[in-house]
N, C-alpha and C positions, 0 to 999 in steps of 0.2 A: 351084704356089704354096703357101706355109706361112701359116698364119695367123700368124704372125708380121712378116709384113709388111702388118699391118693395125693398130697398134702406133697410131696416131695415130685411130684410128675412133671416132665420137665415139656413133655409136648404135646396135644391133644387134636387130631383129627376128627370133625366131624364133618366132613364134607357133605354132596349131593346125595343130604337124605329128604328134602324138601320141608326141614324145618324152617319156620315161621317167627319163631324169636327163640331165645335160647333162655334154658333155665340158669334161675340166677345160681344154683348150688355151683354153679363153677366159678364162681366169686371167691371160694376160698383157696382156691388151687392159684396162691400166690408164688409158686416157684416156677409156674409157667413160663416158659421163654418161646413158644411155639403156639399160635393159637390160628386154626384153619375150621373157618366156619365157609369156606367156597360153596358155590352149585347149593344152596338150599335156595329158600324164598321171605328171609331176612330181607325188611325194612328198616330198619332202622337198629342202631350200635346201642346197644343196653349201657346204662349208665354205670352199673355197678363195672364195668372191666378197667374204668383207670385204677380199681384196688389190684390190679393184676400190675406189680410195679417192676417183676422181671421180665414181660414180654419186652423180646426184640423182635419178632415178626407176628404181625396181626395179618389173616389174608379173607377178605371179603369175597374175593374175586364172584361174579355171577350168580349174582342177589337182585334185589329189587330196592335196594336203598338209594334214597334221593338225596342223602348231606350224607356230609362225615358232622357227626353231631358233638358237641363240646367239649365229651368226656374224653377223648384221645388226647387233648393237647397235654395231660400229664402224665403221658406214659414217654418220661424222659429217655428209657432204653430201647424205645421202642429205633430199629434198624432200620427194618422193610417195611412198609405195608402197600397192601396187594386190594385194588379196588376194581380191578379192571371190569367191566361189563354188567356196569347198573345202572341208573338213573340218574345218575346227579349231574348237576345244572353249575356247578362252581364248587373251587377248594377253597373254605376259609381261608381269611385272613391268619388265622391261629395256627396254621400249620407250619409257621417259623418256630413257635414250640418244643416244636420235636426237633430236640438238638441232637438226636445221634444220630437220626435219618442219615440213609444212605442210599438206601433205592425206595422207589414210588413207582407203584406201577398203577395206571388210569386210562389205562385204551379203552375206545367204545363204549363214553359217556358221552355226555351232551354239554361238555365243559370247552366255552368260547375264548376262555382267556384265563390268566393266574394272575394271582392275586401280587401287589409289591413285592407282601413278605416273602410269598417264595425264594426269590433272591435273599431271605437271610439263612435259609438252609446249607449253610456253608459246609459242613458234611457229605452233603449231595453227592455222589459218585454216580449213580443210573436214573437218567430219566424214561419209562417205558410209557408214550402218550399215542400212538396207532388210535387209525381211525377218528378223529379229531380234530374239527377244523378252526382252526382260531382266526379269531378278526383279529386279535393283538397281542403282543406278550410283554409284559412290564421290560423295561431298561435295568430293571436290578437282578435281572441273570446274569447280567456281567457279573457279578462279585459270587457266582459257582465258579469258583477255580480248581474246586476237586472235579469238577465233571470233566465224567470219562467220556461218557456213551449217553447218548440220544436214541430212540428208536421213536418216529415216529413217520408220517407217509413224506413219501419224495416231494408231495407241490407243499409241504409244511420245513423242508428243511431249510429253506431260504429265510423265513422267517424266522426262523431260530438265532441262523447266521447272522443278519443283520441286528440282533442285538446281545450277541455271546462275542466281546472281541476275538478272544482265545479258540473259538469255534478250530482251527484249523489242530487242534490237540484233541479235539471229540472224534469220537466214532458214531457213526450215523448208520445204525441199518433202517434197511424194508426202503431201499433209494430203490 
């Protein structure tokens, strides 16, 4: 059997098998809306997955990736995506993009600060950033007015507040 006759597959797990990059033959499994490549040992996001134009959840979580690389900012349906516990150093500027985002999860990176555009992610509903200490957070999180929920550590939720006017409508755990 070719993975080509799998063409209509709506979700695809491959979690903690300690792959290292992914074959490209999942390039054509455009009807993807689910794509869970967690727990391997993925560097870095293959270019071919913006042809993947029905993901709404991409989930990296527990890789060894140091960016979110270029090709995500065209996966306009993309919902969720899940990076929590890899390498990376900052969220592009490009991640306003992704206009249907609605949760972001990024705990237990090495990310100091977010970028402007974050605050154009007006969709936004869950921020999950645990473990992450920031020296700053842009002034354009005020204009998340869909945010629900914040989860991030207690000595970071002050800083949150001081630049979300609306903060007292979010939900804060891990206080």
């Amino acid at each position: 059997g070719s993975i080509s006759n799998l063409c209509s597959l709506e979700r695809l797990y491959i979690a903690y098998n300690n792959f290292t990059e992914l074959n490209d033959s999942i390039r054509i499994l455009t009807g993807l809306e689910t794509l869970d490549f967690g727990g391997n040992n993925i560097e870095s996001i293959p270019d071919w997955i913006s042809n993947l134009s029905s993901l709404e959840s991409l989930i990296f979580d527990d890789n060894n990736l140091t960016e979110l690389n270029q090709t995500i900012k065209n996966l306009s349906s993309l919902k969720h995506l899940y990076f929590n516990d890899n390498k990376i150093n900052s969220i592009p500027d490009f991640i306003n993009n992704l206009s249907s985002l609605k949760t972001i999860f990024f705990s237990g990176n090495n990310i100091e600060t977010l970028p402007d555009s974050f605050g154009d992610i007006t969709t936004l509903n869950e921020i999950y950033c645990k473990d992450i200490k920031y020296r700053s957070l842009p002034s354009t999180l005020s204009k998340l007015t869909s945010l629900d929920l914040i989860e991030c550590d207690k000595d970071q939720k002050s800083l949150f507040k001081s630049v979300i006017p609306h903060h007292n409508d979010i939900s804060f755990y891990r206080e």
